[in-house]
C-alpha positions in Angstrom: 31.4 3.9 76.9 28.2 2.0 76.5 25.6 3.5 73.7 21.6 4.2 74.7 19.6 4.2 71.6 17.9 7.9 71.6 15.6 9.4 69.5 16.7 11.9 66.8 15.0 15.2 65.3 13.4 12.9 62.5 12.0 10.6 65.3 13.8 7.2 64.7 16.2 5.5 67.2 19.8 6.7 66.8 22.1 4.0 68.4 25.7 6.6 68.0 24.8 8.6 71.1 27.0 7.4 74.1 24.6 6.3 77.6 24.3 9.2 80.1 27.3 8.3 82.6 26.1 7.2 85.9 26.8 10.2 88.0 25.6 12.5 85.3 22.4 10.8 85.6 22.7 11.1 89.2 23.3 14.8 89.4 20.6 15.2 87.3 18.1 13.4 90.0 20.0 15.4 92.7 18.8 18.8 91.4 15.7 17.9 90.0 14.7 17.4 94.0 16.5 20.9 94.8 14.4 22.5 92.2 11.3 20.6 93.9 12.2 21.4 97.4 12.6 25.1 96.4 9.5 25.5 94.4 7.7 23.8 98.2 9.9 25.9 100.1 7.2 28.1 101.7 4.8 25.0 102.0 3.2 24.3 105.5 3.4 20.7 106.6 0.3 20.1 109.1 1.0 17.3 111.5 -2.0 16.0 113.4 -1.7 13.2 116.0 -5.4 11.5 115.9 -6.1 9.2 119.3 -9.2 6.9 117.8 -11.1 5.1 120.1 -10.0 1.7 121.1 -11.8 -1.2 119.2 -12.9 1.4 116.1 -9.7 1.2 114.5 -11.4 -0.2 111.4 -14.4 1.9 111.1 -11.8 5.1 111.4 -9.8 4.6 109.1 -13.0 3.0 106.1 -13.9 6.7 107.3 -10.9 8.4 106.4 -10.9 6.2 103.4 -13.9 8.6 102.1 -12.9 11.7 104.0 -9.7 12.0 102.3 -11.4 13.0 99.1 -12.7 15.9 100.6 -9.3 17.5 101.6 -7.9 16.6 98.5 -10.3 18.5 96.3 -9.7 21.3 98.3 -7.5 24.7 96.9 -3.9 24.6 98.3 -4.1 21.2 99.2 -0.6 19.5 98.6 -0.7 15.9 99.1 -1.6 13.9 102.7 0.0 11.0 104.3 -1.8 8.5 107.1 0.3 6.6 109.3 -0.9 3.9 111.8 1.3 3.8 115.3 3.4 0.9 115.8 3.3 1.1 120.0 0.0 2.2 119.8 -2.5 0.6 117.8 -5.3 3.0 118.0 -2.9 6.0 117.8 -2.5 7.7 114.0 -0.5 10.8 112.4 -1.6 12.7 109.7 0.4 14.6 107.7 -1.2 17.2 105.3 0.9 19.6 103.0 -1.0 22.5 102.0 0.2 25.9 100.0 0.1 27.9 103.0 -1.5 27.7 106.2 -4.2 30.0 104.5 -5.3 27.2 102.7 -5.8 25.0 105.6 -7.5 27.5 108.1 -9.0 30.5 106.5 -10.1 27.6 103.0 -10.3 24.2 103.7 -11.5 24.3 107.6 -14.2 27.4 107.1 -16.0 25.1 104.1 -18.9 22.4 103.8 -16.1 20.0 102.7 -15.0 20.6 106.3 -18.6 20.3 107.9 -18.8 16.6 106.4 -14.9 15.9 107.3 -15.9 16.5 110.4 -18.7 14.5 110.5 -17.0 11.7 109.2 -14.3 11.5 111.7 -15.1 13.1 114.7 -17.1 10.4 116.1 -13.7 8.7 116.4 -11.3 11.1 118.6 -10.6 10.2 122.1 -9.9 13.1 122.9 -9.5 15.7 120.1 -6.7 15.5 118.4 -3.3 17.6 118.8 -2.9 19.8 115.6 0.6 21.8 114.9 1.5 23.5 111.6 5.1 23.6 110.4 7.5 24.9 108.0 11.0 23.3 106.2 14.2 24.0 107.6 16.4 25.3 105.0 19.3 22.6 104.4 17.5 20.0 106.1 16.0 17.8 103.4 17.7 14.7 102.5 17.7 15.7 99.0 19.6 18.8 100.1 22.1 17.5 102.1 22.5 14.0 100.5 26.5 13.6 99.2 27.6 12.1 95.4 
C-alpha cells in the first residue's frame, strides 16, 4: 500500500501512515455531497426564463453584471447561475437558489435592492420574463443516485 506523509499530534510530517485507498477516498466525497444535499434539502430553486431584446444582448448582460450583487447580498440568498441560450441568442435562464421562497418573495423582491434590480434590467425583457419556483426531488440528485 502506498504511504501519504500526514501530519502528526506534534505537527511534523509522519511518512508511516498508509494513503487513503481510492474508494475510501471516494466514499468519503460521496457522502460529503449527501450531507450537502440534505442540509439544501428544503431549498427553493427559482428558474426564470429572461427574453432580452434582440441586438442588447451585451448591454443586458454588463447589466446583470452589476445587478447580481444586489441579489447576492440579499438574506436567504443561496447562490445564482446565468445561462446564455444556445438556439436562441437573445434568450437567458436564471437560476437563483434561495433559503425558502420567503426569502425570494416576501425579502428580496419587497426591498430597495429589488427597486434598483429592477431598474437595471427591466429595460431589457421582451416580454416579462416567465418566473417558476421549485423544489428537489428526493433521490434525484446525481450525488444521490451516483453508483461506486
Amino acid at each position: 500500500m502506498p504511504f501519504c506523509p500526514s501530519v502528526n499530534p506534534t505537527g511534523t510530517k509522519d511518512k508511516t501512515r498508509p494513503a487513503e485507498p481510492k474508494l475510501a477516498r471516494r466514499l468519503r466525497t460521496i457522502s460529503s455531497a449527501r450531507a450537502t444535499n440534505k442540509e439544501t434539502a428544503d431549498m427553493i430553486l427559482e428558474a426564470v426564463v429572461i427574453k432580452v431584446m434582440r441586438g442588447l444582448e451585451s448591454e443586458f448582460e454588463a447589466s446583470f453584471s452589476e445587478a447580481q450583487r444586489l441579489i447576492s447580498n440579499s438574506p436567504g440568498y443561496i447562490s445564482h447561475e446565468l445561462h446564455r441560450g444556445l438556439e436562441r441568442s437573445n434568450q437567458y435562464l436564471l437560476l437563483v437558489r434561495w433559503q425558502s421562497m420567503e426569502a425570494n418573495t416576501e425579502g428580496f423582491r419587497k426591498s430597495d435592492a429589488y427597486q434598483h434590480w429592477k431598474k437595471l434590467l427591466h429595460p431589457f425583457y421582451d416580454p416579462f420574463p416567465d418566473v417558476n419556483h421549485y423544489t428537489p426531488v428526493a433521490g434525484t440528485s446525481s450525488t444521490e443516485t451516483e453508483e461506486i
